[in-house]
C-alpha positions as CSV (number, residue, x, y, z in Angstrom):
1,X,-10.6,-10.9,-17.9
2,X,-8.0,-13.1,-16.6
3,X,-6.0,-10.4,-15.0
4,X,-6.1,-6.2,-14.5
5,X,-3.8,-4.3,-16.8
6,X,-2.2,-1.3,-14.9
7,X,-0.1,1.7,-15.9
8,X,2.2,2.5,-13.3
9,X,4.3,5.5,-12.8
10,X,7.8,6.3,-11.1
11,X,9.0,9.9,-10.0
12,X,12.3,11.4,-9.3
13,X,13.4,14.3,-8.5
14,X,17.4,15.4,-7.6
15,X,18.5,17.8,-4.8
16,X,18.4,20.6,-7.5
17,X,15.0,20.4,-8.6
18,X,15.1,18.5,-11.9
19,X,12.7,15.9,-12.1
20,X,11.6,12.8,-14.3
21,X,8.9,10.7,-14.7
22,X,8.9,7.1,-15.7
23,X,5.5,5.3,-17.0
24,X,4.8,1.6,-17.7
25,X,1.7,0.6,-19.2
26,X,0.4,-3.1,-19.9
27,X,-0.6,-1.9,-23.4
28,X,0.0,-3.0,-26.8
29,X,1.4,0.2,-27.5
30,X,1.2,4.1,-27.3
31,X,0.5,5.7,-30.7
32,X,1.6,9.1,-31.2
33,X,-1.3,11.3,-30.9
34,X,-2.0,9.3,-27.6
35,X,1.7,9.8,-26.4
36,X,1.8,13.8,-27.8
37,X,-1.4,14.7,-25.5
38,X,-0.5,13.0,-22.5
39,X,3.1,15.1,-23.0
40,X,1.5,18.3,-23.3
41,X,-1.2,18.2,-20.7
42,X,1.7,16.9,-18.6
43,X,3.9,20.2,-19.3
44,X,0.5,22.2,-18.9
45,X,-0.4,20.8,-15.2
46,X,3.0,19.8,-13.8
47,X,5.8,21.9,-15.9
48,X,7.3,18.8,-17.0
49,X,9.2,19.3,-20.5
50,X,9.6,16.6,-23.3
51,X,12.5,14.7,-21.9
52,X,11.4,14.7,-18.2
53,X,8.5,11.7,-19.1
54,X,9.2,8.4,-20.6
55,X,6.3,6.7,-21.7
56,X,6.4,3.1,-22.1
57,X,4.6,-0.1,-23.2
58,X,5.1,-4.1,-22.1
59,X,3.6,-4.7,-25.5
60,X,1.2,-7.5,-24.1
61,X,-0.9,-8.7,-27.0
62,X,-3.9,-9.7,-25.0
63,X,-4.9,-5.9,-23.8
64,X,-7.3,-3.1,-25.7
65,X,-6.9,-1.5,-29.2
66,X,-5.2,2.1,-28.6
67,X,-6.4,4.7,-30.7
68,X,-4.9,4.6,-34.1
69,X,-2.2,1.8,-33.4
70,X,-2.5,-1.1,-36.0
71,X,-5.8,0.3,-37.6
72,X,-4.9,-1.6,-40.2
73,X,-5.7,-4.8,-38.7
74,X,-9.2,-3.8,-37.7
75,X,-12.6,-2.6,-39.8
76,X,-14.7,-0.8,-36.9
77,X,-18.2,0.4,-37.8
78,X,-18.9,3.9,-36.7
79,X,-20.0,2.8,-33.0
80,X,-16.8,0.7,-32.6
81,X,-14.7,3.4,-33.5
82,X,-16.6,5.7,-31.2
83,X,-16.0,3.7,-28.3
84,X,-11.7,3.6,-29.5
85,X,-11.7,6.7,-29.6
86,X,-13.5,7.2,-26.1
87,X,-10.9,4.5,-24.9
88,X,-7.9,6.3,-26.2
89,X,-9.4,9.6,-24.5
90,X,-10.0,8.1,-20.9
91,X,-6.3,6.7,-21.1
92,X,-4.8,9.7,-22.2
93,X,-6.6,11.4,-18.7
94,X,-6.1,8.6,-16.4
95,X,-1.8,8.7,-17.7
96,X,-1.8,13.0,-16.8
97,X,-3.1,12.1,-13.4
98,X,-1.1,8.7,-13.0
99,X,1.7,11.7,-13.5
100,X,0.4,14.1,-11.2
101,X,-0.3,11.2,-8.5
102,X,3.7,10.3,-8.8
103,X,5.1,13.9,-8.5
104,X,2.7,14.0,-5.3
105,X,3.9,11.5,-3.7
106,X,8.1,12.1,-4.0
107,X,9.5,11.3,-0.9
108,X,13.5,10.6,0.7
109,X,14.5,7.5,-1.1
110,X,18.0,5.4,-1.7
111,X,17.9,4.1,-5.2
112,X,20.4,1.1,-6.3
113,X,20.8,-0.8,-9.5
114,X,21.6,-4.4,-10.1
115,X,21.3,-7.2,-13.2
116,X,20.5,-11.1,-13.1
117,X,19.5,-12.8,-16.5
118,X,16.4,-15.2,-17.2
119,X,16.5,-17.7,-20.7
120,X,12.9,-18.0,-21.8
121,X,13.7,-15.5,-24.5
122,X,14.6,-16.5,-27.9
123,X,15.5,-15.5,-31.0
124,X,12.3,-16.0,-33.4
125,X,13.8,-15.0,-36.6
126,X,14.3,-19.0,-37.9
127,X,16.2,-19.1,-41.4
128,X,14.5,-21.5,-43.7
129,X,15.1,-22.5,-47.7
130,X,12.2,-19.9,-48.3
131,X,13.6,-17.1,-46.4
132,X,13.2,-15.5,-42.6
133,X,10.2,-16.6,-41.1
134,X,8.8,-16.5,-37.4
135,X,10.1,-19.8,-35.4
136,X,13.1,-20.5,-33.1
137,X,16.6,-19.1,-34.1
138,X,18.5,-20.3,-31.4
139,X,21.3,-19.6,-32.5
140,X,19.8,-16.0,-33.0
141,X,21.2,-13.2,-30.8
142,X,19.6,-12.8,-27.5
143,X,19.8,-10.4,-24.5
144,X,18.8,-12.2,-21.4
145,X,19.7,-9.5,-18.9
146,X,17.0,-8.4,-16.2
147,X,18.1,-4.9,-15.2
148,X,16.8,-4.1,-11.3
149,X,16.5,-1.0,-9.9
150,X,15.2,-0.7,-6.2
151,X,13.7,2.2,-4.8
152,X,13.7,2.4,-0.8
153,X,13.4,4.7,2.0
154,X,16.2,5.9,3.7
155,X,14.9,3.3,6.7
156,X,15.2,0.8,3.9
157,X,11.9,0.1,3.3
158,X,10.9,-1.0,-0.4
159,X,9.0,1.3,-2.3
160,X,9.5,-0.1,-5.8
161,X,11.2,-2.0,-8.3
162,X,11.4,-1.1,-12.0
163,X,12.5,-4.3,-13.5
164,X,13.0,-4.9,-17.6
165,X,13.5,-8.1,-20.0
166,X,14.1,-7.9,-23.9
167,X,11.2,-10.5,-24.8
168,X,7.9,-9.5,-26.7
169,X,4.9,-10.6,-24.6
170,X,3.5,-13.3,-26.9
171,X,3.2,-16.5,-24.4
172,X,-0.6,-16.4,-25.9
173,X,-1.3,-16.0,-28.9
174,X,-4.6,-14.5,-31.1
175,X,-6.5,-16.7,-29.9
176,X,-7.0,-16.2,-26.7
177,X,-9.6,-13.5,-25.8
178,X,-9.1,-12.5,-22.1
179,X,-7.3,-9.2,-20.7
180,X,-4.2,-10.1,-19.1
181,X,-0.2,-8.4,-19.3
182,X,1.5,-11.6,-20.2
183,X,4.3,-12.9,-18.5
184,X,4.9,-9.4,-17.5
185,X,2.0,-8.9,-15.9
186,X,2.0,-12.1,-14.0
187,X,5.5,-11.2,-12.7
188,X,4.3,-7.7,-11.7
189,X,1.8,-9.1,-9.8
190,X,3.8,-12.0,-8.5
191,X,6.3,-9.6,-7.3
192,X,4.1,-7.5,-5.7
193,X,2.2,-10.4,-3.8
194,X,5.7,-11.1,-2.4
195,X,6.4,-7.7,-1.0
196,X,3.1,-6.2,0.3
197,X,3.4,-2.6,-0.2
198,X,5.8,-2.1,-3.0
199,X,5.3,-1.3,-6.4
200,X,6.5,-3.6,-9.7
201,X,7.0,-1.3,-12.8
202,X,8.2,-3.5,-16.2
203,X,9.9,-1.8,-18.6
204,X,10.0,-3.2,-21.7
205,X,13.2,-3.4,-23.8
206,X,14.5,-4.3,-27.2
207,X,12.4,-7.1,-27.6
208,X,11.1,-6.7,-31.3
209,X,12.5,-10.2,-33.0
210,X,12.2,-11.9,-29.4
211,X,9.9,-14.7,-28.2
212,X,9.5,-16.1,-25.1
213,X,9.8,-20.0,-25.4
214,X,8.1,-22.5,-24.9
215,X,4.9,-20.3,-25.4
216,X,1.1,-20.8,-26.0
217,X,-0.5,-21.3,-22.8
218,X,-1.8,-19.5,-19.8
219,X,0.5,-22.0,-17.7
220,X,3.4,-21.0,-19.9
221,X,2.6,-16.8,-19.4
222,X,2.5,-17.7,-15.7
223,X,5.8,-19.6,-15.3
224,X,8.2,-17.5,-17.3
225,X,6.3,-14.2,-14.8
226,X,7.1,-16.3,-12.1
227,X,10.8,-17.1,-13.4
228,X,11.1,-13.4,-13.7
229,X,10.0,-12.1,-10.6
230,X,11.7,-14.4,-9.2
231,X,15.3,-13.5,-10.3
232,X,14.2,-10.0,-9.5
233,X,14.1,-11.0,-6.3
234,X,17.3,-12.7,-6.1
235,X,18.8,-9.8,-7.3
236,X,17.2,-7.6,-4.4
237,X,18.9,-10.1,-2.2
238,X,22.5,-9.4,-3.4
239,X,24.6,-6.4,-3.1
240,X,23.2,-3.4,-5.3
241,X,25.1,-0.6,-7.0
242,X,23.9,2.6,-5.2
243,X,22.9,5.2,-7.9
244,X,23.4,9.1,-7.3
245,X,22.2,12.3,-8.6
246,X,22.0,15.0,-10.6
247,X,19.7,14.2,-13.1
248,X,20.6,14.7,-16.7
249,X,17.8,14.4,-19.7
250,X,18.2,14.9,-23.3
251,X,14.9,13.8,-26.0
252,X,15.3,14.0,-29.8
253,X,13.1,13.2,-33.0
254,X,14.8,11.6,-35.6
255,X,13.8,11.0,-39.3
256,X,14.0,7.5,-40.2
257,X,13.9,7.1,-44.3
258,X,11.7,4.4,-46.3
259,X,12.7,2.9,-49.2
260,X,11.6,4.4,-52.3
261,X,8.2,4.3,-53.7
262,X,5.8,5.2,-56.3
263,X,2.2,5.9,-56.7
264,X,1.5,3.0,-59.1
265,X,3.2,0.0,-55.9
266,X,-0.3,0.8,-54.0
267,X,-2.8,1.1,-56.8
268,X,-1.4,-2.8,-57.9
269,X,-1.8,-3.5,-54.0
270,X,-5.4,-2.0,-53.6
271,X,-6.4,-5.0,-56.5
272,X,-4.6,-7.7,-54.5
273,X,-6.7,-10.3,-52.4
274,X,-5.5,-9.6,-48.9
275,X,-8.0,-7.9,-47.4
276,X,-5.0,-5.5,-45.1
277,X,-3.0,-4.8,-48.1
278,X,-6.0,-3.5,-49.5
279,X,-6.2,-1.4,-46.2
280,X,-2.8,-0.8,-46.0
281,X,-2.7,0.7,-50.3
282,X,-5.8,3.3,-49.7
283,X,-4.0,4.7,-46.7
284,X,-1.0,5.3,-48.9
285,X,-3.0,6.2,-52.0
286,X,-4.9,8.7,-49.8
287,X,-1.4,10.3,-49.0
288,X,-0.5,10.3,-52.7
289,X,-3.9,12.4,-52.9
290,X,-3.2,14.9,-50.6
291,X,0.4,15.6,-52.1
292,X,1.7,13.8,-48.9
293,X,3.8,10.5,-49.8
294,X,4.6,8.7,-46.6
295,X,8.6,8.9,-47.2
296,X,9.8,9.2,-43.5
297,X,8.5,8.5,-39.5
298,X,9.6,10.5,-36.6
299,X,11.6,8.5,-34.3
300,X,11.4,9.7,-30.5
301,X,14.6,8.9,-28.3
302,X,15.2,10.1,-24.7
303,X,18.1,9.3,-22.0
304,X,17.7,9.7,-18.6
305,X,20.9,9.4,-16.6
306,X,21.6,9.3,-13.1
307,X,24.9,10.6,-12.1
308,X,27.4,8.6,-13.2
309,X,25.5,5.1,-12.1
310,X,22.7,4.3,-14.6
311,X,21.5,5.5,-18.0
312,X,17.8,4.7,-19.2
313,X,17.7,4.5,-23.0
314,X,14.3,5.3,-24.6
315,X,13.7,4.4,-27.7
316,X,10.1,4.1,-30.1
317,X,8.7,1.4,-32.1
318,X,9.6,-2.4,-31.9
319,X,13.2,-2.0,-31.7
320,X,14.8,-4.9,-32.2
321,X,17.4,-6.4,-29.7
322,X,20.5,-6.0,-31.8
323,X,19.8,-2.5,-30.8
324,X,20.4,-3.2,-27.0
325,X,23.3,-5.1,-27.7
326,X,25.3,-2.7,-29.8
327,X,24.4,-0.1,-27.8
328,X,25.8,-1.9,-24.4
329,X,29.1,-2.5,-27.0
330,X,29.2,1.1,-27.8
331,X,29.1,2.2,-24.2
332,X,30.8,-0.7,-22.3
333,X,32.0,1.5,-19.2
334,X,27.8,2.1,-18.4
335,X,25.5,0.8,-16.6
336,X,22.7,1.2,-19.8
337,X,19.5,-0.2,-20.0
338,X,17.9,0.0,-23.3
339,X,13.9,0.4,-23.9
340,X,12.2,0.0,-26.7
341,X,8.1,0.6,-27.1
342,X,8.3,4.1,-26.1
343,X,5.9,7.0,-27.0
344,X,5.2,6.2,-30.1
345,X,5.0,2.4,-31.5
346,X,5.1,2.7,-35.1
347,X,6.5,-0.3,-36.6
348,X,9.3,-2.0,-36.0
349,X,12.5,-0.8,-36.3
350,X,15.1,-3.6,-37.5
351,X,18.6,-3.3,-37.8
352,X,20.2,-2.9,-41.0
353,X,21.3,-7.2,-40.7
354,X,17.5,-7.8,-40.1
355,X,16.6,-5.8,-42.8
356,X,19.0,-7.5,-45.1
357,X,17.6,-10.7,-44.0
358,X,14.2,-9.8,-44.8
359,X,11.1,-11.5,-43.3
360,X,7.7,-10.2,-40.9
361,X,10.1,-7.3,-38.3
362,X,11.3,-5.4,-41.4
363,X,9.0,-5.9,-44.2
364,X,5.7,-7.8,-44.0
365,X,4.6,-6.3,-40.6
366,X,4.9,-2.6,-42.2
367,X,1.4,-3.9,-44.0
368,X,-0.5,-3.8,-40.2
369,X,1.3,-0.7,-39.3
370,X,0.4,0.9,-42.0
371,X,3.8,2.1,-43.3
372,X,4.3,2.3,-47.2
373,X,7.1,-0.9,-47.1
374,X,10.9,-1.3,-45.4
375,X,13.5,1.5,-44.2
376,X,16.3,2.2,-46.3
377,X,19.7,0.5,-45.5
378,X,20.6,3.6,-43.2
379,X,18.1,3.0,-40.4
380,X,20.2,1.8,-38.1
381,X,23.0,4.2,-38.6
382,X,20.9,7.2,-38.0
383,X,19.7,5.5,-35.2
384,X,22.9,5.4,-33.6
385,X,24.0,9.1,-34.9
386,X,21.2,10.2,-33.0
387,X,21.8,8.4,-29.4
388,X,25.4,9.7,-29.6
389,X,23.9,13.1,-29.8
390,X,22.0,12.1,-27.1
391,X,24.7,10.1,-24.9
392,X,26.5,13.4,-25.2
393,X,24.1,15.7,-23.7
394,X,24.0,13.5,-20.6
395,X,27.5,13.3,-20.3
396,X,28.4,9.9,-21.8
397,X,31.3,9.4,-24.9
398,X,31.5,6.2,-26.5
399,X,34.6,4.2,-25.9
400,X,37.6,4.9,-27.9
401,X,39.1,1.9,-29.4
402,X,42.6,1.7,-29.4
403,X,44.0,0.6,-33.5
404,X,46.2,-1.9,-34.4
């Protein structure tokens, strides 16, 4: 192990009673039936409803397999199953009293948003003769925003810090076997080291087609952590944006469509050579037997707003950053910070340019995912149908744009 992994959780709770939850988990991901349990033994202990936790993951690729996330990529014998399983079981129990622990230990506190912006992130969807393939785009869009938002005693003493970046935690790659969050991690614990006593959250945003770069290196993990922590800190040092109650929450599920398919796509795939299309073909020939084609995935999206001050967007899957852009377009007048990676990582979730393009985020990675092939061209659209829904439950309208 080169360094703990830690889920961390942040309660709120307005002068009227309404409260919210906000996890953050150095974990590849939280698949649904993970997510689902730790929701409804939540609600069962604490009365906490759907929208009022947001579960979310830094996506650090050197942590533990999580239930059913990416079985595709793995062939467990019986005992290595068992002890997945047993893993995904212990999590779900330490998250419902990480909950419990939070709501516990609400206290007076000022809260107060700010933003600075780190580079190390880049576009990795590089355009070649051959199509889309994973490199450096730098010419790519990019969202290099750090959103900061401090929690304090009304003494000013720092509690917390939830802190977020739009970069997918890849400084090391598969070949490097020992726990660790990434440069997320490293600037959790960096910022931590610098203020004995508070509490670094990472929230992890639309950082699907995103890379930190250069990459590849323990050294490199450590220096972009230590670049982020330390423009948190910089941004702790300027003047912050105070941010108000009441709380207003609004979840939804939305149905995101695949492309058409047939039976006879998976039984030519179960034939073919690579061993996780194989994988991927009896998962979806297994539906076809049951009467149960995989045409749709629920999507889970959540706002939490505070006041009139600061809106957190959750959203699941490896959402992709042109999400987090068009989104801050669509809403210009507010302060939004959009997550991706929560409740439910199920693939990733491309924008209908990205799937257009074509390449690993919208096509080949629905093989390790297990999903029968890419979205239809309506993804994104439904997408956004669904956030204004959302938006508008918590009191937000997009702008209106004046015509020519």
């Amino acid at each position: 192990m080169l360094a703990e992994l830690w889920a961390k959780a942040l309660a709120f709770r307005d002068p009227q009673g309404q409260r919210v939850v906000l996890v953050t988990t150095d974990l590849i991901g939280l698949p649904r039936h993970v997510s689902d349990a730790v929701v409804a033994r939540v609600q069962e202990k604490f009365g906490l409803g759907r929208a009022e936790l947001l579960l979310n993951s830094s996506h650090t690729h050197s942590g533990p397999t999580v239930g059913r996330n990416l079985s595709v990529l793995f062939d467990f014998d019986a005992a290595e199953t068992a002890r997945v399983e047993a893993y995904a079981d212990d999590l779900t129990a330490k998250l419902v009293m990480l909950v419990g622990d939070a709501l516990r230990d609400l206290a007076p506190a000022e809260v107060a948003v700010g933003h600075g912006e780190v580079g190390f992130a880049i576009n990795r969807r590089q355009p070649t003769p051959q199509g889309v393939r994973i490199g450096v785009n730098s010419g790519g869009p990019v969202d290099h925003d750090v959103p900061v938002v401090r929690i304090q005693t009304p003494e000013g003493r720092l509690r917390a810090v939830l802190f977020g970046y739009a970069c997918h935690n890849t400084t090391l790659g598969g070949d490097f076997y020992h726990l660790n969050g990434d440069y997320a991690g490293f600037a959790q614990a960096e910022f931590e080291q610098a203020h004995p006593g508070a509490t670094g959250l990472f929230l992890m945003l639309c950082g699907g087609d995103q890379n930190p770069h250069p990459r590849g290196t323990v050294e490199l993990a450590k220096q972009h952590g230590a670049e982020l922590a330390a423009e948190v800190r910089r941004v702790l040092t300027a003047p912050l944006k105070p941010v108000r109650p009441p709380l207003r929450l609004a979840s939804q599920t939305v149905p995101l469509e695949f492309a058409a398919h047939t039976r006879a796509v998976f039984e030519a795939e179960a034939a073919h050579t690579d061993v996780y299309r194989q994988r991927r073909a009896r998962l979806m020939l297994e539906a076809y037997d049951k009467g149960e084609p995989v045409r749709q995935v629920a999507f889970p999206l959540q706002a939490v707003r505070f006041g009139d001050d600061l809106t957190v967007l959750g959203l699941g899957g490896e959402v992709v950053v042109g999400y987090g852009l068009r989104a801050k377009q669509t809403y210009p007048g507010e302060d939004l910070v959009v997550a991706g990676y929560c409740h439910d990582v199920m693939c990733y979730i491309p924008t209908r340019r990205v799937l257009e393009e074509g390449g690993y985020e919208p096509d080949t990675s629905m093989i390790y995912y297990g999903q029968p092939g890419p979205f239809t061209p309506a993804v994104e659209e439904a997408i956004f149908a669904a956030l204004a829904r959302l938006m508008e439950q918590v009191g937000v309208k997009p702008a209106v744009r004046e015509g020519r």
